[in-house]
C-alpha positions as CSV (number, residue, x, y, z in Angstrom):
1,X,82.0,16.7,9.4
2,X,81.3,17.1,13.4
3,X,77.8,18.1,14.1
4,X,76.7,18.9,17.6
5,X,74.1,17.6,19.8
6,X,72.1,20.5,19.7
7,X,72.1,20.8,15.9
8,X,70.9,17.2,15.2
9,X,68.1,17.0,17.2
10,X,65.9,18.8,15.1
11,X,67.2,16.3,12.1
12,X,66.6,13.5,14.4
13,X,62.7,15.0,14.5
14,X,62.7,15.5,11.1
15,X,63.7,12.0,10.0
16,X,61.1,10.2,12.9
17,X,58.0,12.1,11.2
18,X,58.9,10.8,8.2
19,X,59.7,7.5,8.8
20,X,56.4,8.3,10.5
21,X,54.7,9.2,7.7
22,X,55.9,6.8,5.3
23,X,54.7,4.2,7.7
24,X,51.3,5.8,8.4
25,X,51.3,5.8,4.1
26,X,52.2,2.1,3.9
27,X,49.8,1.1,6.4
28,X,46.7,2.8,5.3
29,X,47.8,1.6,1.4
30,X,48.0,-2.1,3.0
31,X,44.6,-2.0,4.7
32,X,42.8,-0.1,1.3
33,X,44.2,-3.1,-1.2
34,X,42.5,-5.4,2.1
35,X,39.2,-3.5,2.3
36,X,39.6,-3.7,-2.1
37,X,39.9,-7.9,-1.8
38,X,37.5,-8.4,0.8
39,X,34.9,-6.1,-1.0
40,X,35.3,-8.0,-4.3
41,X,35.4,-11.1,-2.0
42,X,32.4,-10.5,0.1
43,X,30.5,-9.9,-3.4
44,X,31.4,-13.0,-5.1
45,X,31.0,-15.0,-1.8
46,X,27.5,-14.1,-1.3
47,X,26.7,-17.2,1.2
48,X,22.8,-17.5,-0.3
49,X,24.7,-17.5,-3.6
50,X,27.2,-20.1,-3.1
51,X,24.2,-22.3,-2.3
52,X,22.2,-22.0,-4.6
53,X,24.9,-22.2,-6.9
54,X,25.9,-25.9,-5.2
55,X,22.5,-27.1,-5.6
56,X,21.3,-25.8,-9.1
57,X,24.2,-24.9,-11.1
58,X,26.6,-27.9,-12.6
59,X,30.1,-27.8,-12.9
60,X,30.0,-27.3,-16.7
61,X,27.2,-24.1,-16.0
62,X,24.2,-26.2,-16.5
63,X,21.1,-24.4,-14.5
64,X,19.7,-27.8,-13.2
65,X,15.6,-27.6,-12.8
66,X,15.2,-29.8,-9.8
67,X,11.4,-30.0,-10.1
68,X,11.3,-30.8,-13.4
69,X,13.0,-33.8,-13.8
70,X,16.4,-32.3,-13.8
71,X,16.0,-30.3,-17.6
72,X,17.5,-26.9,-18.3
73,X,15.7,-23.9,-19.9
74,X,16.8,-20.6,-21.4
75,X,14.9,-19.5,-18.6
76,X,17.0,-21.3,-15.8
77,X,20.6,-20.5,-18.1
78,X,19.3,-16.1,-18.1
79,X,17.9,-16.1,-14.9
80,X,21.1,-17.8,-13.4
81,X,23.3,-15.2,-15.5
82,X,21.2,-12.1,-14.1
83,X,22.5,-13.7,-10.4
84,X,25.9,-14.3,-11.5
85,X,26.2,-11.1,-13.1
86,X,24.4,-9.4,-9.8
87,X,26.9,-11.6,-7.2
88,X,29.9,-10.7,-9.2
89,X,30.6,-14.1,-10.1
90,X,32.3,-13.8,-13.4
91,X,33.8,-16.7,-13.5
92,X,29.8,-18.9,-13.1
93,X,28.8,-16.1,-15.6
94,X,30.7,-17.2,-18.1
95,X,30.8,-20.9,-17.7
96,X,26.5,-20.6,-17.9
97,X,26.7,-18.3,-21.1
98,X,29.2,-21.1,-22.8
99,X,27.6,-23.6,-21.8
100,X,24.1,-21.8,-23.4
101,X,25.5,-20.9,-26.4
102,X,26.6,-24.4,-26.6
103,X,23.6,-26.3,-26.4
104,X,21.0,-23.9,-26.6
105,X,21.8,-21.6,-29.2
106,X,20.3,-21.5,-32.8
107,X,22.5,-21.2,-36.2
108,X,19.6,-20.0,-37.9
109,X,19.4,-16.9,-35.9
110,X,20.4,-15.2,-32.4
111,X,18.2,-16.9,-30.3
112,X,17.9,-19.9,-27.8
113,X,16.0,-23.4,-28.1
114,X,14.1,-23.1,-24.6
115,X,14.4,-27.1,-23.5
116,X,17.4,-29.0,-23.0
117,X,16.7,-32.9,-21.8
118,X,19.6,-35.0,-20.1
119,X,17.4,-37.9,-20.1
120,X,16.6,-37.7,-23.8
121,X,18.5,-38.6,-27.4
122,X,18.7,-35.6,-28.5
123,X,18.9,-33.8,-25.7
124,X,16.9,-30.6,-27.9
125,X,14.2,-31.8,-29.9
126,X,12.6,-28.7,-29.9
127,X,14.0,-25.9,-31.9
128,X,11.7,-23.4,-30.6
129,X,12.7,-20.4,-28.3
130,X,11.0,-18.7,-25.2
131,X,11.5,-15.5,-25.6
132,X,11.4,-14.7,-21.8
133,X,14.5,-16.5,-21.6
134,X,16.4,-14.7,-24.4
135,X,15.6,-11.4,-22.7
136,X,17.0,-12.4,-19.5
137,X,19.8,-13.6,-21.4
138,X,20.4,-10.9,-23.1
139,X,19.5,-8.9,-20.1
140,X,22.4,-10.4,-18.2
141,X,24.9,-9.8,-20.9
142,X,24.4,-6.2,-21.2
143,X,24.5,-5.9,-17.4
144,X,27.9,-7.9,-17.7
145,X,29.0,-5.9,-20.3
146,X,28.9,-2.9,-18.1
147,X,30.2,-4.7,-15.2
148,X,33.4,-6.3,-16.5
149,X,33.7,-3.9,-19.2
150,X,34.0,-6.8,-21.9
151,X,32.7,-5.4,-25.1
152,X,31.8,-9.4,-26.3
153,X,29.2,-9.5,-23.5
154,X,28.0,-6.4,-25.4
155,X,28.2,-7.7,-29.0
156,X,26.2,-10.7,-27.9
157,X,23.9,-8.8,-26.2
158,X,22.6,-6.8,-29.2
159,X,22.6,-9.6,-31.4
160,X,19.4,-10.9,-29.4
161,X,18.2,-8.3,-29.1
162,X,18.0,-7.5,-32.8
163,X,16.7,-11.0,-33.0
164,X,14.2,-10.5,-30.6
165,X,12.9,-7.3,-32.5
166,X,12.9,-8.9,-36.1
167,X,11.1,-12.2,-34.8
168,X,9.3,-11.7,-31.7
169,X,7.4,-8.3,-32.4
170,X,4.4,-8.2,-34.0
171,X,1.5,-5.8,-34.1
172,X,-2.5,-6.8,-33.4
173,X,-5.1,-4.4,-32.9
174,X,-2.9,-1.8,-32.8
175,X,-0.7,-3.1,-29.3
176,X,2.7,-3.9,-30.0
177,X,3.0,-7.7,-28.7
178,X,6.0,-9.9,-27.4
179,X,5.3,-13.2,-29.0
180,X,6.1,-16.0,-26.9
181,X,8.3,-18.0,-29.6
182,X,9.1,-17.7,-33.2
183,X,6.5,-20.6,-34.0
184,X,2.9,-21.2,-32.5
185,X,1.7,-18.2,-30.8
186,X,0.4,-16.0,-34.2
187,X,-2.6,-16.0,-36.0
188,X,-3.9,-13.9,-39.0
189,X,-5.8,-11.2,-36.7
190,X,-4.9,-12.4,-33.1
191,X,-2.0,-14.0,-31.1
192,X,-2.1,-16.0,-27.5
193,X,0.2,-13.6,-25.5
194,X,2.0,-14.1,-21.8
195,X,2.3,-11.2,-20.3
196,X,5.1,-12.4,-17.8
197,X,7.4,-12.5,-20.9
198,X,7.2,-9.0,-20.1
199,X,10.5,-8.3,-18.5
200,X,10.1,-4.7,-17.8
201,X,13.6,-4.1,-16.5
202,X,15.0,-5.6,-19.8
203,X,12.8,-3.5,-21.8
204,X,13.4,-0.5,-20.4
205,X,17.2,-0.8,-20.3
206,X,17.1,-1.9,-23.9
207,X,15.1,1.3,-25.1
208,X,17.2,3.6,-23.6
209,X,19.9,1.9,-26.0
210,X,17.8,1.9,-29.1
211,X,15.0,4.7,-28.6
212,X,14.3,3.7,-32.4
213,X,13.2,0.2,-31.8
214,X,9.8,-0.9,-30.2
215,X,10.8,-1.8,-26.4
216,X,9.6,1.7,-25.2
217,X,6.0,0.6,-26.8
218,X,6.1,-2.8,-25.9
219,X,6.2,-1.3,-22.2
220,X,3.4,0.9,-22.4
221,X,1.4,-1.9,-24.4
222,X,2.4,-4.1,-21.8
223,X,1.0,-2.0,-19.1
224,X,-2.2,-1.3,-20.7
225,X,-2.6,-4.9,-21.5
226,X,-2.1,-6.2,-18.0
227,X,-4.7,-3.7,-17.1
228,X,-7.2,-5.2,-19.4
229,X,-6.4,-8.9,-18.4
230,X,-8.3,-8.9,-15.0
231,X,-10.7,-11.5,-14.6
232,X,-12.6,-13.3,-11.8
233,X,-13.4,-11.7,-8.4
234,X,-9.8,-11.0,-8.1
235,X,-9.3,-9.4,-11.3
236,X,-6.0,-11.4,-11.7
237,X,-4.5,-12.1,-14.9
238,X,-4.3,-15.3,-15.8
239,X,-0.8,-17.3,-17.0
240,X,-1.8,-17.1,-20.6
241,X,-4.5,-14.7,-22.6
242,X,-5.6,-13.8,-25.8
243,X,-6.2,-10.7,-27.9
244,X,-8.2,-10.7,-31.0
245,X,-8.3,-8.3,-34.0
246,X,-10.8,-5.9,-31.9
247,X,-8.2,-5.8,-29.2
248,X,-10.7,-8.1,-26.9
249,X,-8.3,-9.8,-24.2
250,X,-9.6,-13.1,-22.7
251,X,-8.1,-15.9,-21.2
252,X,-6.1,-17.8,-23.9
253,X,-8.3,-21.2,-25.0
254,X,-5.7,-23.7,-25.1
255,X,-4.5,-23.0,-22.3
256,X,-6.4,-23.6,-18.2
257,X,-8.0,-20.0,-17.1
258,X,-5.4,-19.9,-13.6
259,X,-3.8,-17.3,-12.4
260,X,-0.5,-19.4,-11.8
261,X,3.3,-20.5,-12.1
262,X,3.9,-17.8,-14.7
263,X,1.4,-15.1,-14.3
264,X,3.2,-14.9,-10.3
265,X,6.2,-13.2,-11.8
266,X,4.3,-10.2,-13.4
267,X,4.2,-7.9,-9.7
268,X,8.2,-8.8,-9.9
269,X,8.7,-7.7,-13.4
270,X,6.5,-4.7,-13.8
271,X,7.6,-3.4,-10.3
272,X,10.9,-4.1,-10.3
273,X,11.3,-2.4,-14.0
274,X,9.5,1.1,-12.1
275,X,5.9,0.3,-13.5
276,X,4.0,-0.6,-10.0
277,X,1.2,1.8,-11.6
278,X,-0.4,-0.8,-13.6
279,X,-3.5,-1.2,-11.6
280,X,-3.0,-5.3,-12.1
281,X,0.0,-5.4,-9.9
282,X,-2.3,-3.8,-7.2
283,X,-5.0,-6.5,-7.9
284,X,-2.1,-9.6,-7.5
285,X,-0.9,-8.3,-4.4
286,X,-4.5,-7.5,-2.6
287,X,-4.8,-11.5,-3.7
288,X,-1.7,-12.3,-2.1
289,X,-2.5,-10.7,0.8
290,X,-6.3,-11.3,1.3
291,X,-6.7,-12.0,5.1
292,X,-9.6,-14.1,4.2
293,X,-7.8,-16.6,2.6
294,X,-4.1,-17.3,4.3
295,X,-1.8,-18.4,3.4
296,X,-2.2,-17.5,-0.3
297,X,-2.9,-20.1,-2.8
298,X,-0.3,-21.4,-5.1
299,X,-3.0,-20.8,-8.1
300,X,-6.5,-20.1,-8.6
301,X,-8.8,-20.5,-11.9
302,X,-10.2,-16.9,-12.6
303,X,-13.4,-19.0,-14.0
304,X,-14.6,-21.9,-11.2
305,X,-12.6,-19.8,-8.3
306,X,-10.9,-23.4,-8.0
307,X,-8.2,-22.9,-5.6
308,X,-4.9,-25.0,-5.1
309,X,-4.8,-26.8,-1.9
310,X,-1.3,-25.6,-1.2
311,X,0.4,-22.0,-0.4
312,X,2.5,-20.7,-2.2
313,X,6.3,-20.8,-2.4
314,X,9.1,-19.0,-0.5
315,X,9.8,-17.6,-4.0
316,X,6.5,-16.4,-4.8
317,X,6.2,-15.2,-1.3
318,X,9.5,-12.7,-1.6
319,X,7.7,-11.3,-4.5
320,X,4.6,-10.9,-2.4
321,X,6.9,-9.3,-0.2
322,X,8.6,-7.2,-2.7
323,X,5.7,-6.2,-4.5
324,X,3.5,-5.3,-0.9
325,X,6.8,-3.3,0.0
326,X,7.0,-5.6,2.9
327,X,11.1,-7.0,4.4
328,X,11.6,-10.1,2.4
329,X,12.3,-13.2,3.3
330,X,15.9,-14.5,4.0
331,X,17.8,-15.0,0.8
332,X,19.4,-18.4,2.0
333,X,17.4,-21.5,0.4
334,X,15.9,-23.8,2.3
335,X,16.4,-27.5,1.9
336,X,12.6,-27.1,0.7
337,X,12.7,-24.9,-2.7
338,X,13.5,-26.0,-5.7
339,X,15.2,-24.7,-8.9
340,X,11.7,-22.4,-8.9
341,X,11.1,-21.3,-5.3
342,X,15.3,-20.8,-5.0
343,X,15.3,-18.7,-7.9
344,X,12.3,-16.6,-7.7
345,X,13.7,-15.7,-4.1
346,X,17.1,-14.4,-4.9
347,X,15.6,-12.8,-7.7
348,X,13.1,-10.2,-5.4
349,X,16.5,-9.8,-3.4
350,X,18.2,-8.8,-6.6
351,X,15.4,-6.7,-7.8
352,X,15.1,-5.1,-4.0
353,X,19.1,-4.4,-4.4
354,X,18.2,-2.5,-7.3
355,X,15.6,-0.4,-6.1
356,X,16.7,3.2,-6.2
């Protein structure tokens, strides 16, 4: 077949756009699959992440507390999940959560024994859980469950947490209480509570699953409770309190009367998990932030107004930060925090990535 000049120019069009567009198609496919990777990259590559993860997580997932002799905790193995989970870093989420069921878990129930020793023979002599750290830990798995879509993470997840509810709830003067462990924390009529076991943003995840369970009371009793435990000039809470059969709340007796190490974590928790109401966040924070006395003190004893003669941590400061609704400090670690200080700040930045 002849065709003439004039007759295959317009074909000549024809076929250039569409070469054209197929081009144009495989182009903009090409650079979607790159933006794809180097989204998925970027999250798991996280540079405050990677070093935090060199300097406190082994290669077998073992959260290393570096001022504390080198021991893991459940505390250390959830919190470092939480991250994981929150940096997309499945493949650190799931060596911690082996390496926790491994050595941590119980075979009596679906909880964790809280200390693990590399120094000692065995390296868990005691049994007994912290029940902060099976929150976070079941926490984390729920969150991974959702994220990776792996219904195990799930199954796991609600197996602590119907251990948590079956053990770890209990009822005194009518407040529905988080025990801190399965053994030494009840008494007939009264129980020494913490009231930074009170992971709000667990709890209120977790009653949204089980509306029939006690989590949505636990965070109401929670908040009414931390109102309650304000004492000293500050009206600060202090690490560890009591509440008796009348539903009295004092600072716990076995324990020193300072607002401290744990008690830092509530304005974290409580705000984080949308309960920045409770008037006891607002009396941390107007501590934190006294101009009288900067920088803040690492701890002060509600009692003697003892204070500690250093500040406090970069850790403890982001949650200043994040609790004041002030920028927070830079995620990166610095050669100077520990497993604490490291962890507390990525934490706020995880908790300030969350915020709605």
């Amino acid at each position: 077949m002849v065709v003439s000049i004039s007759s295959a120019l317009p074909l000549k069009a024809a076929l250039s756009r569409s070469l054209l567009n197929m081009l144009s198609r495989a182009v903009w496919g090409a650079g979607l699959a790159l933006c794809i990777l180097l989204s998925a990259c970027s999250a798991q590559a996280d540079p405050a992440w990677d070093a935090y993860r060199e300097r406190f997580v082994s290669g077998d997932g073992r959260v290393i507390d570096t001022g504390n002799r080198n021991i893991s905790h459940s505390e250390g193995q959830g919190w470092g999940m939480m991250l994981a989970q929150h940096y997309n870093d499945q493949e650190t989420f799931e060596e911690l959560w082996q390496w926790t069921r491994r050595h941590l878990g119980r075979r009596d129930m679906s909880l964790f024994s809280w200390r693990y020793d590399p120094n000692d023979k065995p390296h868990v002599r005691d049994l007994n859980n912290a029940t902060d750290g099976d929150l976070f830990i079941a926490w984390a798995l729920h969150l991974a469950a959702e994220r990776w879509n792996d219904a195990n993470y799930a199954s796991a997840s609600r197996s602590i947490r119907g251990a948590i509810v079956e053990n770890l709830t209990t009822e005194v003067a009518g407040y529905q209480l988080l025990l801190p462990g399965v053994e030494g924390f009840r008494r007939t009529n009264e129980a020494d509570i913490n009231l930074s076991y009170w992971f709000i943003p667990a709890l209120r995840d977790f009653a949204e699953l089980e509306p029939d369970e006690p989590w949505q009371q636990l965070i109401d009793d929670g908040v009414t409770l931390l109102d309650k435990a304000r004492f000293g000039a500050y009206l600060l809470p202090t690490d560890w309190v009591e509440i008796n059969q009348q539903g009295n709340v004092t600072p716990a007796a076995n324990w020193p009367p300072r607002f401290s190490f744990d008690a830092v974590r509530i304005p974290l928790y409580f705000v984080w998990g949308g309960r920045d109401d409770a008037s006891g966040v607002g009396s941390i924070t107007a501590f934190w932030n006294d101009p009288a006395h900067q920088p803040a003190s690492a701890w002060i004893d509600v009692v003697s107004g003892e204070r500690a003669e250093y500040a406090i941590s970069r850790g403890v400061d982001a949650i200043r930060a994040f609790s004041s609704g002030e920028t927070l400090p830079n995620a990166m670690p610095s050669p100077e925090d520990d497993y604490f200080s490291a962890t507390l700040l990525l934490l706020a930045h995880m908790a300030n990535d969350m915020r709605p």
